[in-house]
Backbone of each chain as ProteinMPNN parsed JSONL, in Angstrom:
{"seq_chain_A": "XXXXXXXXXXXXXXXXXXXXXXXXXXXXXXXXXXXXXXXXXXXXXXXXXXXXXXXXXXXXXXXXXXXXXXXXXXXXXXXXXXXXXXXXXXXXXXXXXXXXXXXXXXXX", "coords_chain_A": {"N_chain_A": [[183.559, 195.765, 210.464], [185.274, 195.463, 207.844], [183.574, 197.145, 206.277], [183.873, 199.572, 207.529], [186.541, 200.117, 207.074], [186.214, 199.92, 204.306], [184.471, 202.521, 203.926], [186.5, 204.163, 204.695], [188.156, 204.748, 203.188], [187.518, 205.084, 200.716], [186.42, 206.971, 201.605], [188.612, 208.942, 201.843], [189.576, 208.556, 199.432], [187.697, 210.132, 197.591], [188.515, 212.716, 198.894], [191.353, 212.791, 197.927], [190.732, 212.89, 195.23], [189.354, 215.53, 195.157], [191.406, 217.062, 195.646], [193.054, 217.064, 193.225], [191.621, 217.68, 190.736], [190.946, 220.127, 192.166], [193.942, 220.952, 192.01], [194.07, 220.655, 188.77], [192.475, 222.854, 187.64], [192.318, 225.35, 189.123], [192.632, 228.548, 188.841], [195.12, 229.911, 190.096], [198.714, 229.949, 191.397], [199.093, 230.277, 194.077], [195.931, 229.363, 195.012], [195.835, 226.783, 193.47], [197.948, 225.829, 195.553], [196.517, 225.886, 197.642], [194.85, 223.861, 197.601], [196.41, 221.375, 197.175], [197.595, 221.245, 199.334], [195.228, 220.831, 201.319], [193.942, 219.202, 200.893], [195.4, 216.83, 200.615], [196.468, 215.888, 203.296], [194.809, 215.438, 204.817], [193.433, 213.579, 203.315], [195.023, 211.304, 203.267], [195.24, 210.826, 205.769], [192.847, 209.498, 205.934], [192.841, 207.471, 204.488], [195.037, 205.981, 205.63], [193.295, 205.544, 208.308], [191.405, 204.035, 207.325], [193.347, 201.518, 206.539], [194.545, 200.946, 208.687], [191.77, 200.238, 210.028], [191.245, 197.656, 208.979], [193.514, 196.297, 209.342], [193.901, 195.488, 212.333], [192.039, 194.062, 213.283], [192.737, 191.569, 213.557], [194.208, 190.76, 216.189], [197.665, 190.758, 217.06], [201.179, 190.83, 218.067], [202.608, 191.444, 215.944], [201.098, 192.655, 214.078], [200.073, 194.457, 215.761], [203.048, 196.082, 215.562], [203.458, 197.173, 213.036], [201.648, 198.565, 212.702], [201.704, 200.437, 214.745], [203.959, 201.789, 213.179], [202.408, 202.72, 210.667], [201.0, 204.345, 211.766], [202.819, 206.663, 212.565], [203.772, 207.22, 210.274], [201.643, 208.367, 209.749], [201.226, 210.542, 211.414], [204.035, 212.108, 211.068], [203.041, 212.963, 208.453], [201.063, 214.492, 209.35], [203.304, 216.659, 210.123], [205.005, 217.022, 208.147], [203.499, 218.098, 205.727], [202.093, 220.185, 206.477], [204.368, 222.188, 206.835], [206.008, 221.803, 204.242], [203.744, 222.9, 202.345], [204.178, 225.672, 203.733], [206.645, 226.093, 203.052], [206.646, 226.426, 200.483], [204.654, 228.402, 199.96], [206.125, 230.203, 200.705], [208.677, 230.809, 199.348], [207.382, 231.237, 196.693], [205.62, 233.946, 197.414], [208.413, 235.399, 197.971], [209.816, 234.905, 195.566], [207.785, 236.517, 194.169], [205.399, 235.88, 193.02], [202.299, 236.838, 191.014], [199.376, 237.244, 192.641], [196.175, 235.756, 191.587], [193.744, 237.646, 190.07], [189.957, 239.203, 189.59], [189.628, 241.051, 188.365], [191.293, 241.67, 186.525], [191.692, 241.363, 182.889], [191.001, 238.454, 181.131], [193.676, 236.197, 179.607], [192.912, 234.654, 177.098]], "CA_chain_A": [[184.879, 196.417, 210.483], [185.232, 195.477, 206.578], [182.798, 198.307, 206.174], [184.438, 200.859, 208.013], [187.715, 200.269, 206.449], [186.316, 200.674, 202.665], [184.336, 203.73, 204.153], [187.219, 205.364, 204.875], [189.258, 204.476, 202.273], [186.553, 205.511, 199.728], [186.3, 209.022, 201.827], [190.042, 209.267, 201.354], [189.873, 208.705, 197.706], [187.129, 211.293, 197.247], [189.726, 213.848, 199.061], [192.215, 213.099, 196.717], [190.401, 212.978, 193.838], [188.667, 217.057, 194.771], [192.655, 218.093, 195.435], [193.516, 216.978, 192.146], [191.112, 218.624, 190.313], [191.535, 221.561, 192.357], [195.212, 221.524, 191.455], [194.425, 220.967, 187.759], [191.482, 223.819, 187.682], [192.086, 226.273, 189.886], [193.46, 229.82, 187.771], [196.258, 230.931, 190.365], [199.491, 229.197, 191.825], [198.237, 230.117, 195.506], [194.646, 228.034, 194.772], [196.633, 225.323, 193.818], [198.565, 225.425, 196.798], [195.49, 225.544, 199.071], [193.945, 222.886, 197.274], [196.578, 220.384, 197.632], [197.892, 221.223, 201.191], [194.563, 220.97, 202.384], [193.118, 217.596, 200.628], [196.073, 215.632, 200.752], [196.668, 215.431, 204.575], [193.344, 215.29, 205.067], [192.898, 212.296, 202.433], [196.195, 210.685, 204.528], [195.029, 210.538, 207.28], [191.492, 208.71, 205.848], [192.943, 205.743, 203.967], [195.991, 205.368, 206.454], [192.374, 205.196, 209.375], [191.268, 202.677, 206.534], [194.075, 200.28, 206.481], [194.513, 200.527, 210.599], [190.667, 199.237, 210.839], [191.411, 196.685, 208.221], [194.863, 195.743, 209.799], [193.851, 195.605, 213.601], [190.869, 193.022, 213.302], [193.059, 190.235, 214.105], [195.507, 191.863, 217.034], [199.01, 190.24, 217.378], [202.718, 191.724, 218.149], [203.583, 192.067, 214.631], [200.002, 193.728, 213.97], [200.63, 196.594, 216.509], [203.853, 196.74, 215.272], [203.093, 197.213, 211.761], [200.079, 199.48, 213.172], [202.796, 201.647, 215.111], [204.356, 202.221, 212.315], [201.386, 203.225, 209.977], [200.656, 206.192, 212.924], [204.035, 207.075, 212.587], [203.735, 207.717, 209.054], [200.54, 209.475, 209.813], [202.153, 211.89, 212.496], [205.049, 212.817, 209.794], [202.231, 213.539, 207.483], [200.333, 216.152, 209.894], [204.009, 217.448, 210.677], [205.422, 217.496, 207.113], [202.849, 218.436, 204.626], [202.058, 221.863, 205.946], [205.665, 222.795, 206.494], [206.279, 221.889, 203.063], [203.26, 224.128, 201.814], [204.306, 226.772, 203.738], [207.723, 226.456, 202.539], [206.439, 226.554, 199.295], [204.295, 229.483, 199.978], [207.426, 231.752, 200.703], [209.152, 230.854, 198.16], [206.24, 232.416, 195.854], [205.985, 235.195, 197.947], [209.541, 235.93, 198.056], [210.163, 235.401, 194.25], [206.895, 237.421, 192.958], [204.479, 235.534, 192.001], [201.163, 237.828, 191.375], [197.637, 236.371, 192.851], [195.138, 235.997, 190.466], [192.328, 238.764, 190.3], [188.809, 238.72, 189.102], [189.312, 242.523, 187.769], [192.257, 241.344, 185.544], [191.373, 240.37, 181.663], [192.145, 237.361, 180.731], [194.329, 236.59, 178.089], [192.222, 234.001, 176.03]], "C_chain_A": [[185.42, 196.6, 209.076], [184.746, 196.92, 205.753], [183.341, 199.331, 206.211], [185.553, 201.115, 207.318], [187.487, 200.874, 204.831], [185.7, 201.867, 202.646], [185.678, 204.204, 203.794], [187.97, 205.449, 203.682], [188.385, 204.965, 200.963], [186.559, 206.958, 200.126], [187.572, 209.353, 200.867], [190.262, 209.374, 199.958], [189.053, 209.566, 197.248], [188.082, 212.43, 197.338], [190.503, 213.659, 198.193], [191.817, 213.467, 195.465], [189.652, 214.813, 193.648], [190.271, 217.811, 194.74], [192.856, 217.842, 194.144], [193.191, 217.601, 190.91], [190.89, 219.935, 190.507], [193.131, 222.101, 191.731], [194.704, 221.856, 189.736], [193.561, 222.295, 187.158], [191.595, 225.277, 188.3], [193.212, 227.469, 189.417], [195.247, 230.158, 188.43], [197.426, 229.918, 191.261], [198.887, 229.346, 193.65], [196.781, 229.453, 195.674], [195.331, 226.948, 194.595], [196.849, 225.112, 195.15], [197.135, 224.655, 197.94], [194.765, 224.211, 199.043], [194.878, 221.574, 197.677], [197.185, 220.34, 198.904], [196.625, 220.492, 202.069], [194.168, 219.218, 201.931], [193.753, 216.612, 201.07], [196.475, 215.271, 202.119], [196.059, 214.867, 204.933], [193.237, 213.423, 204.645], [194.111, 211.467, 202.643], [195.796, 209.961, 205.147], [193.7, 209.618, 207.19], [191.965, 207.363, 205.411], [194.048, 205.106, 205.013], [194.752, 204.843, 207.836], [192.312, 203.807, 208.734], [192.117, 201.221, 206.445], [194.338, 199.994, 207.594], [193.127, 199.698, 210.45], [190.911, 197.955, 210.271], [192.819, 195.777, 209.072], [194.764, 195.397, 211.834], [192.434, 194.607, 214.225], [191.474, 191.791, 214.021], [194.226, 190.831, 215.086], [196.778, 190.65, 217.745], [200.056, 191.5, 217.669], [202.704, 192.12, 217.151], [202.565, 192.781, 214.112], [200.11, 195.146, 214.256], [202.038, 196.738, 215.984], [204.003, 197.402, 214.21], [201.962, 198.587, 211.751], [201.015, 200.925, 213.666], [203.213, 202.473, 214.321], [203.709, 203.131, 211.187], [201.41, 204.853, 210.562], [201.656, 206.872, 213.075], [204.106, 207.823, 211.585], [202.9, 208.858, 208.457], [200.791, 210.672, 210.541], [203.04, 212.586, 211.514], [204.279, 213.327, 209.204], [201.884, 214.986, 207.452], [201.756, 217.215, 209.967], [204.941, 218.084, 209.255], [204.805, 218.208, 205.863], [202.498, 220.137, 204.854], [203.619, 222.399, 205.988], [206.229, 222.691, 204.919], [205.587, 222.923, 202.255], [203.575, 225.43, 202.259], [205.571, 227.077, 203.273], [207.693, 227.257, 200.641], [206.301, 228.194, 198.808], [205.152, 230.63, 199.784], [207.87, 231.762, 200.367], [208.563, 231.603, 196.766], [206.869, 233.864, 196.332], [207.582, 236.097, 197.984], [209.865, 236.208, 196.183], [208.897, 236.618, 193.858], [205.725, 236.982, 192.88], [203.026, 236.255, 191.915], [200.193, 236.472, 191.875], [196.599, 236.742, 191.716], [193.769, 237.167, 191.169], [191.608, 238.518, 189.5], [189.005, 239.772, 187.704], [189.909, 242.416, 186.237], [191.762, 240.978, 184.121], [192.325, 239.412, 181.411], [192.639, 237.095, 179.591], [193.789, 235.662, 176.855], [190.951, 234.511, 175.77]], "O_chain_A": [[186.001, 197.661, 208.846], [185.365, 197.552, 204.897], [183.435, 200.09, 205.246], [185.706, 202.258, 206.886], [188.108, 201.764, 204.25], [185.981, 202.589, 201.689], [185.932, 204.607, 202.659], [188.37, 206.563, 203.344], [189.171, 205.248, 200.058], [186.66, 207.92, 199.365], [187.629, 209.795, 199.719], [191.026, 210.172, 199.415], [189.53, 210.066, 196.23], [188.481, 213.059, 196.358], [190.434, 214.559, 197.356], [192.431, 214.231, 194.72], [189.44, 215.343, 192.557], [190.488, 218.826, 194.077], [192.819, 218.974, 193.663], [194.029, 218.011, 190.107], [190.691, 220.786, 189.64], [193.426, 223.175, 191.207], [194.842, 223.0, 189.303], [194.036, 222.782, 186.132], [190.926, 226.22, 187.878], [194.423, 227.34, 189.596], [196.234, 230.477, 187.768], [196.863, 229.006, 191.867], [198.319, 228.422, 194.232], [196.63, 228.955, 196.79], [195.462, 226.135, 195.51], [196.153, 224.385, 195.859], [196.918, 223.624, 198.576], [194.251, 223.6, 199.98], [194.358, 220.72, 198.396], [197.237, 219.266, 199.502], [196.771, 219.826, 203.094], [194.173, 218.263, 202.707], [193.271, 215.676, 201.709], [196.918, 214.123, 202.154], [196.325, 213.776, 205.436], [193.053, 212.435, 205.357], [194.068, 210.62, 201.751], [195.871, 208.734, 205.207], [193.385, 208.993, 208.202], [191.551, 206.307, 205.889], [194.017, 203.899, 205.253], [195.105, 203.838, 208.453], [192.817, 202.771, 209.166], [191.619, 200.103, 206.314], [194.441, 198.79, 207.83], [193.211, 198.499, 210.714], [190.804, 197.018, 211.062], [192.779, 194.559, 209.242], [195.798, 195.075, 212.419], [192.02, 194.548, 215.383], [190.886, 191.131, 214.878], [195.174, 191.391, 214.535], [196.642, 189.923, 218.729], [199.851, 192.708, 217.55], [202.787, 193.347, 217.099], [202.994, 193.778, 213.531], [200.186, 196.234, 213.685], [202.274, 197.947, 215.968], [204.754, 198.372, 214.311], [201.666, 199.34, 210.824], [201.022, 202.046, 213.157], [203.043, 203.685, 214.448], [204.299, 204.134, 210.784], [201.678, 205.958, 210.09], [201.511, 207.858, 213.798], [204.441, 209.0, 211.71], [203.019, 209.689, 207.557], [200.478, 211.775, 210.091], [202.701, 213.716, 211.163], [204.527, 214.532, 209.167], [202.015, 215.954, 206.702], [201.55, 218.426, 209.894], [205.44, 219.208, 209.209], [205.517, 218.825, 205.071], [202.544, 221.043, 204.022], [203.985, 223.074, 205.026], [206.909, 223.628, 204.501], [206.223, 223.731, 201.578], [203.379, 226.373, 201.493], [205.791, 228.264, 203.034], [208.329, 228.086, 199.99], [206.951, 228.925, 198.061], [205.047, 231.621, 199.062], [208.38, 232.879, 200.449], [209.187, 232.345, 196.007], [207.836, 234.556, 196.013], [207.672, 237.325, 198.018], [210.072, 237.293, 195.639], [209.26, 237.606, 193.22], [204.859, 237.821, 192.629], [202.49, 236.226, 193.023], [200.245, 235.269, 191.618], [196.364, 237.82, 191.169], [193.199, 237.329, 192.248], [191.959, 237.786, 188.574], [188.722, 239.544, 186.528], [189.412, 242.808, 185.181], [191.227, 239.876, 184.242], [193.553, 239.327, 181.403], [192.203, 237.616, 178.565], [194.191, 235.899, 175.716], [190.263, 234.027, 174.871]]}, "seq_chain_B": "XXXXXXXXXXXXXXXXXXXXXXXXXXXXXXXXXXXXXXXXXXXXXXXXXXXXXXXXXXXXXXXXXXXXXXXXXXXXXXXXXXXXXXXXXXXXXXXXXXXXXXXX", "coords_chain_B": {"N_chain_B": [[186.637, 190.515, 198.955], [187.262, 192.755, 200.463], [189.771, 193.203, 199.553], [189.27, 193.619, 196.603], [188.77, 195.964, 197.354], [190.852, 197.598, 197.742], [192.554, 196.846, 195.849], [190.821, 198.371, 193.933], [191.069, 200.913, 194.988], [194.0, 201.208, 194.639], [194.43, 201.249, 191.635], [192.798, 203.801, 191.436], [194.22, 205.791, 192.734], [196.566, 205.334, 191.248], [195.715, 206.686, 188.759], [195.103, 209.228, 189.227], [197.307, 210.383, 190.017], [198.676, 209.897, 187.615], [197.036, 212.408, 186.636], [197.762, 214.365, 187.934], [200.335, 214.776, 187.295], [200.34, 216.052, 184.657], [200.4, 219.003, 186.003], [202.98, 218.783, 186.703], [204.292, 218.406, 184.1], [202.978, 220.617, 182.846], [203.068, 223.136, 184.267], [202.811, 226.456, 184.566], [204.835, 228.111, 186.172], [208.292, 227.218, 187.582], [207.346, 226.507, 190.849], [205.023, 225.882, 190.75], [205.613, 223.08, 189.264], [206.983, 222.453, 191.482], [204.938, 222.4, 193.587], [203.27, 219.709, 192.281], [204.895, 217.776, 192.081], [205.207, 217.154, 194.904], [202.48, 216.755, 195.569], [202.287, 214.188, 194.091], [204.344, 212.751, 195.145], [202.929, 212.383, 197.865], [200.616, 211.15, 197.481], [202.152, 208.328, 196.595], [203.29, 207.64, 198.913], [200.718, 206.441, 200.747], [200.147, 204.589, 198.407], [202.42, 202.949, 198.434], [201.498, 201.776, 201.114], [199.105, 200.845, 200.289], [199.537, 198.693, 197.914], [201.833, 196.899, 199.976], [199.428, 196.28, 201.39], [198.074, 194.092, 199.241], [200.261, 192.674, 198.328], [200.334, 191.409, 200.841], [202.506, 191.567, 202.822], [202.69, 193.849, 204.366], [204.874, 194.577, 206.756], [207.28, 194.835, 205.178], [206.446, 196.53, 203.369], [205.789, 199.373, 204.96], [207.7, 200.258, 205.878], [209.539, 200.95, 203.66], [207.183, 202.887, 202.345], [207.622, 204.867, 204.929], [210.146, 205.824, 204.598], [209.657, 207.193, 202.007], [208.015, 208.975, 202.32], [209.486, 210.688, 204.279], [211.683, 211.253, 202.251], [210.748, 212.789, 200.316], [209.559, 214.895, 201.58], [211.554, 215.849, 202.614], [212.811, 216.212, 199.663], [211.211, 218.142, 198.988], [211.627, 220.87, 200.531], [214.28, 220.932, 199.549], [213.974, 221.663, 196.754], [212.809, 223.878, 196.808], [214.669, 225.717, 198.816], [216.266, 225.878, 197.086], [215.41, 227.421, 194.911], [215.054, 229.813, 195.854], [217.499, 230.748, 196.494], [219.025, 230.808, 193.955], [217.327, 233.233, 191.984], [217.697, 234.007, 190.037], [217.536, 231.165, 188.245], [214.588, 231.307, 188.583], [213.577, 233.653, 187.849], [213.596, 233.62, 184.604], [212.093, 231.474, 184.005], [209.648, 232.707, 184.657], [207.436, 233.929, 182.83], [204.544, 235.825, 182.779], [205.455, 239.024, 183.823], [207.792, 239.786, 184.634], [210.239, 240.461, 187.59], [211.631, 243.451, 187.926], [214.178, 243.913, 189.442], [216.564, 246.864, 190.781], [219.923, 247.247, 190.176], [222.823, 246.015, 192.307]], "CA_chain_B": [[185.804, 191.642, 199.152], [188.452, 194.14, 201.014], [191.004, 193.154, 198.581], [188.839, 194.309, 195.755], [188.479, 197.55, 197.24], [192.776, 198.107, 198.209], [192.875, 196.743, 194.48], [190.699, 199.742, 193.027], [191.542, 202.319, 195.396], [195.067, 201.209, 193.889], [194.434, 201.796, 190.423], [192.136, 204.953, 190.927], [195.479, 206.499, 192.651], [197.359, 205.906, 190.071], [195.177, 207.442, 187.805], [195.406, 210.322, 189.923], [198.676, 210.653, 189.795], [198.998, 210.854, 186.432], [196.691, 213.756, 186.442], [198.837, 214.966, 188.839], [201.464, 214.507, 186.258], [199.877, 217.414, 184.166], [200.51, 219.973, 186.248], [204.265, 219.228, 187.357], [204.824, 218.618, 183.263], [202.508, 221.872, 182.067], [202.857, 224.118, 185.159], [203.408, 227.737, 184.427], [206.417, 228.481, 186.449], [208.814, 226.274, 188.381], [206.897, 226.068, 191.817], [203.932, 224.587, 190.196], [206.196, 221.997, 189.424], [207.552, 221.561, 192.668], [203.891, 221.59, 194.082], [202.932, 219.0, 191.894], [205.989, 216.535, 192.608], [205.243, 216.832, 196.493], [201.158, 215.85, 195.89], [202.613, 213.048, 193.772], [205.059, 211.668, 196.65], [202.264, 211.703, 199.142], [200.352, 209.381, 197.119], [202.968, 207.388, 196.417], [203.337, 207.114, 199.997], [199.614, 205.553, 200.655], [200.077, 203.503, 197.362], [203.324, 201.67, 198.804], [200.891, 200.683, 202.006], [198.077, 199.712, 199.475], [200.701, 197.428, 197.691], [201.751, 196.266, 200.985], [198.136, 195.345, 201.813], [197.627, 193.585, 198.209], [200.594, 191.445, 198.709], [200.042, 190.65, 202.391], [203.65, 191.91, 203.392], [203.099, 195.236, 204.886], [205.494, 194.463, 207.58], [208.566, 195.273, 204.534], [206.097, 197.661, 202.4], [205.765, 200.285, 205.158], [209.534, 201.171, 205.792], [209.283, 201.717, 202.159], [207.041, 204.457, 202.571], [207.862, 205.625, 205.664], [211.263, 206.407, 204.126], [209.504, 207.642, 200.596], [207.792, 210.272, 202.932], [210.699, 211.317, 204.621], [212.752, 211.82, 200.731], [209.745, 213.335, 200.012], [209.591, 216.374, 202.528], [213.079, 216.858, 202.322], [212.771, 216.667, 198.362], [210.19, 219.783, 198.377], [211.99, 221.384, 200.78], [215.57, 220.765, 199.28], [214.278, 222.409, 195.741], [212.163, 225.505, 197.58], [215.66, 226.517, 198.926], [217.484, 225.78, 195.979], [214.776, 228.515, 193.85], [215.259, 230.829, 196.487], [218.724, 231.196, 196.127], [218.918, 231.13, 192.437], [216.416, 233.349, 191.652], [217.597, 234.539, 188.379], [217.116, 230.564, 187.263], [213.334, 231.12, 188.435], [213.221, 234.82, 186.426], [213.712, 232.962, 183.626], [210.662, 230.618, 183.432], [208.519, 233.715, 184.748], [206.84, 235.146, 181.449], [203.993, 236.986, 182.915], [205.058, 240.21, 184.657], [208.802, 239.382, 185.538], [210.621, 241.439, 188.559], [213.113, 244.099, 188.054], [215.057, 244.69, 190.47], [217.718, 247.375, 190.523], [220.891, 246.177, 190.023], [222.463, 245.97, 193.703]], "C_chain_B": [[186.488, 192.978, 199.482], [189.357, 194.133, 199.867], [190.866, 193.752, 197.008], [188.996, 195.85, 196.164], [189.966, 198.104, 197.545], [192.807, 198.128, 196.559], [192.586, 198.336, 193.593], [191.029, 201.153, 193.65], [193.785, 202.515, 195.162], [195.167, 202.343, 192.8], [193.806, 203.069, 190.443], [193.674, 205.706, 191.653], [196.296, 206.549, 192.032], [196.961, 206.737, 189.201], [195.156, 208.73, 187.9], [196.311, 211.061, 189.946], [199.37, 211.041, 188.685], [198.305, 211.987, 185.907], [197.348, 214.932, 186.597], [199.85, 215.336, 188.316], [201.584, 215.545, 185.69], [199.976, 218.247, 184.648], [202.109, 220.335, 186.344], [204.756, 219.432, 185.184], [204.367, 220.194, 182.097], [202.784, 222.839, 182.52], [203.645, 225.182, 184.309], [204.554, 228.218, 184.965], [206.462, 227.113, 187.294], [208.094, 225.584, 189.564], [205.488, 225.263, 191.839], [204.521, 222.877, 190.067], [206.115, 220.993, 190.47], [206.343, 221.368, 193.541], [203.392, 220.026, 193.656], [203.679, 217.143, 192.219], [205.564, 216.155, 194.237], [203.938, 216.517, 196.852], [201.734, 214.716, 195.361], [203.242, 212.05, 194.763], [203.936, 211.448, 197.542], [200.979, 211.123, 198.635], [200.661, 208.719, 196.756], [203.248, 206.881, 197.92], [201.93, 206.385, 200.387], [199.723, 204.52, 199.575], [200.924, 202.572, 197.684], [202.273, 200.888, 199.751], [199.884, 199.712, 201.396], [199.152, 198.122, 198.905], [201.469, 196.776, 198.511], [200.571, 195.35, 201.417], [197.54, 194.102, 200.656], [198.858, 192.199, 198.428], [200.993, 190.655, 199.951], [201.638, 190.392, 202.825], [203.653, 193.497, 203.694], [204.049, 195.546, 206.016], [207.052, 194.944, 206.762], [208.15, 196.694, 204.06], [206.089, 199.256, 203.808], [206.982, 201.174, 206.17], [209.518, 201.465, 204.685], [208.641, 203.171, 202.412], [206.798, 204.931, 203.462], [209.278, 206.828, 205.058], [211.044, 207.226, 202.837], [208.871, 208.757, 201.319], [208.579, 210.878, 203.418], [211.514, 212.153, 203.175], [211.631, 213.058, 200.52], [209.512, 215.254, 200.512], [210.978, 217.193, 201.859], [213.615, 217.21, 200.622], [212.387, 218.39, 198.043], [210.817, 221.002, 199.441], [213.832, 221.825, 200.176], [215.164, 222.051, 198.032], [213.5, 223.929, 195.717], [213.49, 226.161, 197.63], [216.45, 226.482, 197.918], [216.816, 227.518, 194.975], [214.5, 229.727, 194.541], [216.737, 231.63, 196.541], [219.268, 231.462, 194.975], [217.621, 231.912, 191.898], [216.727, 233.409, 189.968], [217.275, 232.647, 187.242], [215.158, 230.673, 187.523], [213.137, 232.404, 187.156], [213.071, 234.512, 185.318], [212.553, 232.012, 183.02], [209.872, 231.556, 183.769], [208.258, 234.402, 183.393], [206.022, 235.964, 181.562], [204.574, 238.033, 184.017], [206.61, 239.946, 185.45], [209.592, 240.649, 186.569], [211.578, 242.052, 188.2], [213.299, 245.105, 188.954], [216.214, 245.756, 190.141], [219.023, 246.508, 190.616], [221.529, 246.195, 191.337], [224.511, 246.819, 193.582]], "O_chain_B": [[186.305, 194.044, 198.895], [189.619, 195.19, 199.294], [191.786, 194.193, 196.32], [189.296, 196.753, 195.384], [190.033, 199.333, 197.535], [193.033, 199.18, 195.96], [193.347, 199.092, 192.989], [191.206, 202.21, 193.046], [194.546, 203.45, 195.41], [195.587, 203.5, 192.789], [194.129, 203.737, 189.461], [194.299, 206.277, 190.759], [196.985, 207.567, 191.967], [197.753, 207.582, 188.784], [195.181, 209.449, 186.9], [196.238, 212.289, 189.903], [200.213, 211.924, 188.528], [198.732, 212.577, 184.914], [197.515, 215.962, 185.945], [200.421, 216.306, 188.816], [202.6, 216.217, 185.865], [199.599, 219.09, 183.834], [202.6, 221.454, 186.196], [205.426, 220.41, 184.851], [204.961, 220.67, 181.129], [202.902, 223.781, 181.737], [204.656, 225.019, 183.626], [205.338, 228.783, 184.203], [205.59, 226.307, 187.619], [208.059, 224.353, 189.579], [205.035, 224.401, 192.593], [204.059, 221.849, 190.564], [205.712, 219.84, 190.625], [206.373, 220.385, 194.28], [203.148, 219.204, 194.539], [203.241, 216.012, 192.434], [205.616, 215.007, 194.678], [203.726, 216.089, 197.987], [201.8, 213.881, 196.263], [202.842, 210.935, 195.1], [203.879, 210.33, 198.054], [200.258, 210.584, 199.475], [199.819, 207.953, 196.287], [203.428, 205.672, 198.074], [202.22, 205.195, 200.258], [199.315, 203.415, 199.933], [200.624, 201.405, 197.435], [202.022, 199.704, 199.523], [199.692, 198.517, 201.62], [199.335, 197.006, 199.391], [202.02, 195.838, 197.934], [200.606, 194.153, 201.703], [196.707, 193.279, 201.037], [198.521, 191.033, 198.631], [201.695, 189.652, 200.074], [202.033, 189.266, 203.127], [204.536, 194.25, 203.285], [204.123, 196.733, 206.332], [207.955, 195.37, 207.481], [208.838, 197.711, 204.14], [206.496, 200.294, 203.287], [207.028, 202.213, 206.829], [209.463, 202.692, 204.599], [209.228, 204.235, 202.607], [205.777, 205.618, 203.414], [209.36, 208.056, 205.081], [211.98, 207.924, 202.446], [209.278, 209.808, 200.824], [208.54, 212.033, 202.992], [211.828, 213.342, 203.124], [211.967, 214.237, 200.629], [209.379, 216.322, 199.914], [211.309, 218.186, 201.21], [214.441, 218.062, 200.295], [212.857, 219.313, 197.378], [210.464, 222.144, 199.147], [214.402, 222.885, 200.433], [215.714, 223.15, 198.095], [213.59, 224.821, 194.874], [213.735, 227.036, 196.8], [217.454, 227.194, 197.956], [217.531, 228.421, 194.541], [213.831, 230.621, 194.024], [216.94, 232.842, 196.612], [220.054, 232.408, 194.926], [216.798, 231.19, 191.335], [216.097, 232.95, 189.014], [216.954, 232.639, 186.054], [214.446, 230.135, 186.674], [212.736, 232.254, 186.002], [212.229, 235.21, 184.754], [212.232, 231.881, 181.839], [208.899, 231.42, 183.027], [208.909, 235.372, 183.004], [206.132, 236.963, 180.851], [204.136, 237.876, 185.157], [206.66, 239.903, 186.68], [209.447, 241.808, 186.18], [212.607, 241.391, 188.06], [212.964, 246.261, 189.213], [216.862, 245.476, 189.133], [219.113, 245.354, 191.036], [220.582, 246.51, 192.058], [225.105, 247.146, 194.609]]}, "name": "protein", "num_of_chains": 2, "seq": "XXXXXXXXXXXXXXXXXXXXXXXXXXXXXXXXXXXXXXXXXXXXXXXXXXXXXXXXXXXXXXXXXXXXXXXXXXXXXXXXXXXXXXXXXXXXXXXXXXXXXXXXXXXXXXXXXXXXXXXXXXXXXXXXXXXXXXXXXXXXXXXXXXXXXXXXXXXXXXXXXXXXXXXXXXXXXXXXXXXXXXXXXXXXXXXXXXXXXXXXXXXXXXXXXXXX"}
């Protein structure tokens, strides 16, 4: 169960660690976006699995309650992180912002 | 053995974070910013539970960041609508290719 927990928790830190470099790499404000909308829920939802298997080995009241809570945090996650990117999104879209093109020269 | 690995998957999120750092303090316009602030909160939210699990009180640490996810949302949503309504302070950090509108 030890196992499983630093699995996941090792996935999870891979996901973060490809959004991050997607954010700092990626030419156009919409790549960003995609990059960290998509990793960071994702990579959420792996270390929050990680600390449930780790936290649910020995099962008491204050365990599951503590556990409840975790999945709680994880539910908000799935329900807040894209509404936030898409809020984001239309905020772009509404001010302007161009998408990057291939065709474009660049300026360095 | 576990506690080693909460420990470094600690520190490698921080480290992360201050990568993370680089974009909200270099970003090209404002909403870079505000992307950057709202990956930062949601690993600050996993890092409170790690630091919960390190000092074997996650029963206080994860009202902490339940509530640091909550600020969090409503942070990136609070300063979306704020740069929607002010545009002319976004026009202002736009340098490539800014919009003109007629005047109304």
């Amino acid at each position: 169960m030890n196992y499983l927990a630093a699995l996941f928790i090792g996935l999870g830190l891979f996901f973060f660690a490809v959004g991050t470099i997607g954010i700092l790499r990626f030419p156009d404000f919409y790549t960003r976006l995609h990059a960290a909308g998509k990793c960071d829920s994702l990579a959420s939802l792996l270390v929050i699995a990680g600390i449930l298997c780790h936290l649910w080995q020995d099962f008491s009241l204050a365990s599951l309650l503590v556990g409840g809570k975790i999945l709680l945090i994880a539910a908000f996650v799935f329900v807040a992180s894209p509404t936030a990117t898409h809020a984001i999104t239309e905020a772009a879209l509404v001010l302007g912002v161009k998408p990057w093109e291939r065709t474009r020269k660049r300026k360095a | 053995m576990i506690e080693r690995v909460f420990l470094t998957a600690a520190i490698v999120l921080t480290v992360l974070m201050i990568l993370s750092l680089v974009r909200v303090v270099g970003g090209p316009t404002i909403l870079d910013r505000i992307l950057g602030g709202n990956v930062i909160g949601s690993k600050t939210t996993i890092l409170l539970l790690l630091i919960g699990l390190l000092f074997e009180d996650l029963g206080m640490f994860v009202d902490i960041a339940l509530a640091y996810a909550l600020l969090n949302f409503i942070a990136t949503l609070g300063a979306t609508k704020f740069f929607l309504r002010r545009r002319h302070v976004f026009l202002d950090e736009l340098e490539s290719e800014p919009i003109h509108k007629e005047a109304p």
